[in-house]
N, C-alpha and C positions, 0 to 999 in steps of 0.2 A: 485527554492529555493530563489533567492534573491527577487522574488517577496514579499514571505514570510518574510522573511525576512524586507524587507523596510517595508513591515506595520506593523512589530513587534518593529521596528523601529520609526515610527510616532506617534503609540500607546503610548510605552513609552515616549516620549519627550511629548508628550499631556499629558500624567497622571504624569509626574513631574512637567509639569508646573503648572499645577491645585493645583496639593496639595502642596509644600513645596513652601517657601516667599525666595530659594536660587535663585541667576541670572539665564538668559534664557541660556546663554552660560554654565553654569556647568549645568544644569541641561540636556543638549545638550551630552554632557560631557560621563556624567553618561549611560544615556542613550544607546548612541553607544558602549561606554562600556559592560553593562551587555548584550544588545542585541545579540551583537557581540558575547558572553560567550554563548549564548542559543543558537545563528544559526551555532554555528562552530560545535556541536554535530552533525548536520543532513550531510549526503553524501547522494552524488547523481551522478548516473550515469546514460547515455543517450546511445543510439542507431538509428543511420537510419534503416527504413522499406521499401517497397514497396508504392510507389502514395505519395514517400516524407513524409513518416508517421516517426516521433521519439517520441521513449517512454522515457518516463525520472521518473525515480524510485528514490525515497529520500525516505532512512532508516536512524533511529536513535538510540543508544542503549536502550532497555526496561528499564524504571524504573517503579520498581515494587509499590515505594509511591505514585506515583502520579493514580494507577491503582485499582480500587478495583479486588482483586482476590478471591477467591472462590474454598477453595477445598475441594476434593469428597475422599470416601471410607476411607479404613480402613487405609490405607498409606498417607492418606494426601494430594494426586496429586493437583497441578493445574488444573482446568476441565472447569472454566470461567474466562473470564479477561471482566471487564464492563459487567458484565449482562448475556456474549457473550461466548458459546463455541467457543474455537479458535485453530487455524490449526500451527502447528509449535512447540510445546511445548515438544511432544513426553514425558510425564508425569514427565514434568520439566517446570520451568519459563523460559519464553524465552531470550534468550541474543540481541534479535535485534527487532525493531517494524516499521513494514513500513508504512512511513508517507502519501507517496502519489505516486498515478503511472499517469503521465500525458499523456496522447494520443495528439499528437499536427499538425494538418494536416493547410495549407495551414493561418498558420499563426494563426491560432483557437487552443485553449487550455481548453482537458475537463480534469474532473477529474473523474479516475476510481473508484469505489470503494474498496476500499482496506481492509473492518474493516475485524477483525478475522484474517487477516492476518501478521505469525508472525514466525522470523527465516528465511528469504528467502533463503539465500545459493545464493544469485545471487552475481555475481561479473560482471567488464567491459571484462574482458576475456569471461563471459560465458553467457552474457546475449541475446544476440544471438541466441544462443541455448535454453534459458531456458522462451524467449514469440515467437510465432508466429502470425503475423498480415497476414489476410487475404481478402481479396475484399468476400461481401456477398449476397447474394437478391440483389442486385440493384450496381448502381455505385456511389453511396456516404452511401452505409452501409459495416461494418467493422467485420470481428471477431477475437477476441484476447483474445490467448490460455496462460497462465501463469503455468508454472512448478516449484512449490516452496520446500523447504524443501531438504532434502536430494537423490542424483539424484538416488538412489537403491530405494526409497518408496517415491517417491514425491506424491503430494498433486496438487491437478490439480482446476486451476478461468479458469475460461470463460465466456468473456463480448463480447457483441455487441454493436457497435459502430457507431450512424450515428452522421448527420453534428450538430444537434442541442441536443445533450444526450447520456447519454449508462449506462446500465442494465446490471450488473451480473447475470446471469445467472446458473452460477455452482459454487460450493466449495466444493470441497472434496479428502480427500484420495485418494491412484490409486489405492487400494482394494473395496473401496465403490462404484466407479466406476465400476469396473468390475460386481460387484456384481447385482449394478442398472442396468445395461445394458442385462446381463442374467435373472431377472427376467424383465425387460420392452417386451425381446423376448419370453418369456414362458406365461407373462401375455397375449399380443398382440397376439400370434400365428403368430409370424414374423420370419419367414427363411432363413438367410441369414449367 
């Protein structure tokens, strides 16, 4: 976050200086000022993993102006935010938007992809429970199970993770899920 932070920081003290003929010091001012007002929205909370792995999760409350939304049927739902069917809404606009979920191993910091993802329900008490990281194919690749939304119908990411990138791989519901996996068996002729 405060990485973010300081370059939202430097951005603006650059774009005050440029534009307005006030001193470098107010305009310094200013700057840390409203910065300050737009980063103190975002929380974030971290957790140790396994091989010194912490994930570090920064949500911020949804604003609904700043987001094109799009909605469906005869009741009006929300159905896309940006473009984007998204997970979290439960046929409402969501109260939380996560900003970013960072995987950070050995001093190395990626960024997961997080878009569509919306409402997590995760807190520092439960976040523990709510990603599992685990060693995968090889000794520097990763996979990381995210449990969002409501813990009775959660909504299940899953990203793999090596030293230089990572790829989501899943997003969906724990009924689509279920669903996908009984037909992937029936399609395959896989018994198990």
């Amino acid at each position: 976050m405060k990485n973010r932070c300081q370059r939202t920081i430097v951005s603006n003290i650059r774009k005050y200086c440029s534009l307005t003929p006030i001193s470098f010091k107010t305009s310094i001012i200013f700057s840390l000022l409203f910065s300050s007002l737009s980063c103190s929205a975002d929380k974030s909370i971290s957790a140790d993993f396994t091989d010194g792995i912490k994930l570090i999760l920064t949500t911020k409350p949804f604003d609904g102006k700043i987001h094109q939304v799009k909605r469906c049927g005869k009741r009006a739902i929300p159905c896309y935010i940006d473009g984007k069917i998204f997970y979290g809404g439960r046929g409402k606009l969501p109260k939380e938007e996560i900003v970013s979920l960072e995987f950070v191993r050995k001093g190395k910091r990626l960024n997961l992809d997080v878009s569509s993802i919306y409402n997590a329900e995760i807190t520092q008490d439960n976040i523990k429970k709510r990603f599992n990281v685990q060693k995968y194919l090889g000794k520097n690749t990763y996979r990381v199970i995210g449990y969002f939304g409501v813990s009775k119908n959660p909504y299940v990411a899953h990203w793999l993770v090596k030293e230089d990138g990572s790829i989501r791989n899943h997003l969906s519901d724990y009924e689509s899920l279920n669903s996908l996996m009984f037909e992937v068996k029936k399609d395959m002729n896989i018994s198990q």
